[in-house]
Phi, psi and omega in degrees: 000027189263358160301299199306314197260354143283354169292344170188132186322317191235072189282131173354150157279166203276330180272005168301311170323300178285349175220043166237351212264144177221165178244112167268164206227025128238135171240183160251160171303013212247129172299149183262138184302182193294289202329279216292351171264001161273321201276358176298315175277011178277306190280340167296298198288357169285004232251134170320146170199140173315141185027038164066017180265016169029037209279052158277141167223156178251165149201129171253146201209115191225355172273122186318328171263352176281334187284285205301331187306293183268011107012260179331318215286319175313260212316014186242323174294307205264359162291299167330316195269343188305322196312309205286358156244031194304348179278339183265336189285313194314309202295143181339302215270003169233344166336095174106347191239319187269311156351293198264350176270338142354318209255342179281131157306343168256342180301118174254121229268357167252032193346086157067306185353141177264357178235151151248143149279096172257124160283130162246163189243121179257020201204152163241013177291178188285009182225018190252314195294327179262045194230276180307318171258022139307282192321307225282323179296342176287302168320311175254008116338299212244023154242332158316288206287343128319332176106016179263175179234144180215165237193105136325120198227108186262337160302015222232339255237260196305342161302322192286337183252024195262139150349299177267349157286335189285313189313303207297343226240337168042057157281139185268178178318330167273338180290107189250115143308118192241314195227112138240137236242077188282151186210153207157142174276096180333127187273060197060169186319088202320196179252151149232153195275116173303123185246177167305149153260164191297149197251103184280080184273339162213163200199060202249111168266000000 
């Protein structure tokens, strides 16, 4: 973590981290520097991980025509893709909205963020994609306790894993886009969201 604390004075306690990180859906134009997207991925790779195999790989994406590029194509896969989810379009937190922003054409399916972030997966065992949305939860803990905002864009996952994304994307064969990640200086306060309380199915002292 010595990137992180030299990147800001009064960094979150770690449980400040968890229950201030909100997923933001609006930024600003301002890029977050190399310093500070190394010490995120410095703090992703602390992430538990099976048998030590540590199968995470990165590709960071801060160009502006590359973001937008693959925008369209997500948002043209998961438009293709709604019938088989119609059910999730339903659900409260997207009802009447996400769809329909699908079709807007200035609508960016990384809202504007300057940076994304993709976790990959080096491994197809049973434990490397949760291995990796280890990773993706360390990163966005330890951008929260900066003052950054992130996003998680799991619609984003079949544009990213396409045949002409891996060539441009020069992933190699073995490689799964797996968790990506937008990163970015919030463009004003997120919403916050209410949660359950944990739903406790045993308890045996």
């Amino acid at each position: 973590m010595r990137h992180i604390k030299e990147a800001t004075e009064t960094p979150l306690s770690a449980l400040d981290a968890i229950f201030t990180r909100r997923s933001v859906r609006a930024y600003t134009h301002r890029k977050i520097d190399d310093a500070t997207v190394r010490a995120l991925l410095d703090a992703a790779v602390q992430a538990p991980t099976a048998v030590h195999l540590e199968p995470w790989a990165f590709i960071v994406i801060q160009d502006d025509a590359t973001l937008r590029r693959y925008s369209d194509r997500a948002k043209a896969s998961w438009g293709a893709e709604a019938a088989r989810y119609r059910d999730l379009h339903e659900a409260p937190a997207l009802r009447g909205g996400f769809a329909a922003r699908l079709a807007d054409p200035d609508f960016s399916i990384f809202y504007d963020a300057g940076t994304l972030i993709l976790i990959c997966s080096k491994d197809r065992g049973p434990f490397a994609a949760a291995d990796c949305w280890l990773a993706a939860e360390n990163l966005m803990l330890a951008a929260t306790a900066l003052g950054l905002g992130t996003c998680c864009i799991g619609s984003a996952v079949t544009a990213l894993n396409t045949v002409e994304a891996r060539a441009e994307l020069h992933i190699p064969e073995d490689v799964t886009v797996v968790a990506p990640i937008v990163v970015g200086v919030p463009a004003g306060d997120a919403v916050e969201v209410p949660r359950k309380e944990p739903d406790i199915l045993l308890w045996k002292k």
